[in-house]
C-alpha positions in Angstrom: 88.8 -34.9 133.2 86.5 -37.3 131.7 86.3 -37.5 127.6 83.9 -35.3 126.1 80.4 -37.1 124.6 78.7 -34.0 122.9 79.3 -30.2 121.6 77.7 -27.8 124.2 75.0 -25.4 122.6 77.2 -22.7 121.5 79.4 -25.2 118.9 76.2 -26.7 117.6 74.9 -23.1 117.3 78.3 -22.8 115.1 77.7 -25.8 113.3 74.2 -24.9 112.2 74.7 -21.4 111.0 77.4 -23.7 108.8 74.8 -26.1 107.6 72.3 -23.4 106.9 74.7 -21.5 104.8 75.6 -24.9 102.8 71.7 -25.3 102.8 70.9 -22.2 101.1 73.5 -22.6 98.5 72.4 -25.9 97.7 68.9 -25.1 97.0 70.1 -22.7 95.0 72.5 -24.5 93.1 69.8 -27.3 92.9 67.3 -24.7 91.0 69.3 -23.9 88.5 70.2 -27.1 88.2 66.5 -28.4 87.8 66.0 -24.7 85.1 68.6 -26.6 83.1 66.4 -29.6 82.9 63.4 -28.1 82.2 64.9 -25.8 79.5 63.6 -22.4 81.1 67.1 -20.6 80.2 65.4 -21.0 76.5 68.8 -22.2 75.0 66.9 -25.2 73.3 66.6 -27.2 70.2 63.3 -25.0 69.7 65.2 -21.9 70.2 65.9 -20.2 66.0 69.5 -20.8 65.5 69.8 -22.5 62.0 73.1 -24.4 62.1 74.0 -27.7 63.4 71.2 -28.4 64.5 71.5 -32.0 65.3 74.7 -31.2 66.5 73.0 -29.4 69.1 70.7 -31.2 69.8 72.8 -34.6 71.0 74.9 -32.2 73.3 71.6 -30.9 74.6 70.8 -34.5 75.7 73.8 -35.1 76.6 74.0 -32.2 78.9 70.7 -32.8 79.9 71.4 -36.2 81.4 74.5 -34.9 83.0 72.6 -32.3 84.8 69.8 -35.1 85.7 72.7 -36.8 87.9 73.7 -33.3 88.9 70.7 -32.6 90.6 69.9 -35.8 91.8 74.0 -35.4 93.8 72.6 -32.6 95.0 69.1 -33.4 96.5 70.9 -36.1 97.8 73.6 -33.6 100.0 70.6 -31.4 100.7 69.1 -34.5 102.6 72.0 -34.7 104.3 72.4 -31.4 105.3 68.8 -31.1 106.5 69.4 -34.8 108.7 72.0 -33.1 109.7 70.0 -30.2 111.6 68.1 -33.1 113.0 70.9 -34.5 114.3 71.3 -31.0 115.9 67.8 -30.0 117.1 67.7 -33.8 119.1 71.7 -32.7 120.2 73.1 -36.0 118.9 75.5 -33.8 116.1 78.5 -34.9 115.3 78.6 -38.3 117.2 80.2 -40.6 114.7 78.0 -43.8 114.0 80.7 -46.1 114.4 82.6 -45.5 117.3 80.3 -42.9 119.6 83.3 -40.7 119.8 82.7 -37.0 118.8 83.8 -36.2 115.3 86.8 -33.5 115.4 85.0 -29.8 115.3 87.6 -29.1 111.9 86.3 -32.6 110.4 82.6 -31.3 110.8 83.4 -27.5 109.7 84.5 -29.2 106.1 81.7 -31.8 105.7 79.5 -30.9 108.1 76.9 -33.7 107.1 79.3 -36.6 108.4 78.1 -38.9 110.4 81.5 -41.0 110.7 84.8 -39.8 112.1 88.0 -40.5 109.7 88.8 -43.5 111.8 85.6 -45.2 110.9 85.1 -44.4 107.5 89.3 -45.5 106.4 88.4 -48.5 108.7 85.3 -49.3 106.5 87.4 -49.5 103.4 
């Protein structure tokens, strides 16, 4: 029996109702992420609480920048995810990069956005 070189429709099936899951939470997490940033919570330095105010108002930059690179991560795994779908729709899924082998089904069910199998990516360390 010769190697297989793709996952039949019903695992990519699998695999996207995966990816759209991870999707959705990611745009979600990604929103409140960007409310953070934009201060719509209203827990600001313009909000009327009269103590420590400079205290408050380093941590809020702090935490501000921290939820920049936050939500930068995580536009950044959203892309992923949605080249990932691509990589479904044109049936190429789960094909590592390196090799042309198929990525192991339990490797693509954790991090379903790979695009290397473990052999490639330990070999490109």
């Amino acid at each position: 029996m010769s190697e297989k070189t793709r996952y039949n429709d019903a695992e990519l099936a699998e695999f996207k109702a995966i990816i759209l899951e991870k999707l959705e939470k990611a745009h979600s997490d990604y929103e409140l992420l960007k409310a953070s940033l934009t201060n719509m919570d209203g827990n600001d330095t313009t909000d009327t609480s009269p103590t420590f105010k400079v205290l408050e108002e380093g941590a809020a930059t702090l935490s501000k920048e921290e939820a920049g690179k936050l939500a930068q991560r995580q536009m950044k795994f959203i892309q992923h995810l949605q080249a990932a779908l691509v990589r479904i729709e044109n049936k190429s899924y789960g094909v590592c990069a390196e090799t042309g082998k198929l990525i192991p089904a339990e490797r693509l069910r954790a991090v379903p956005h790979a695009t290397l199998s473990i052999e490639a990516k330990d070999a490109r360390k």
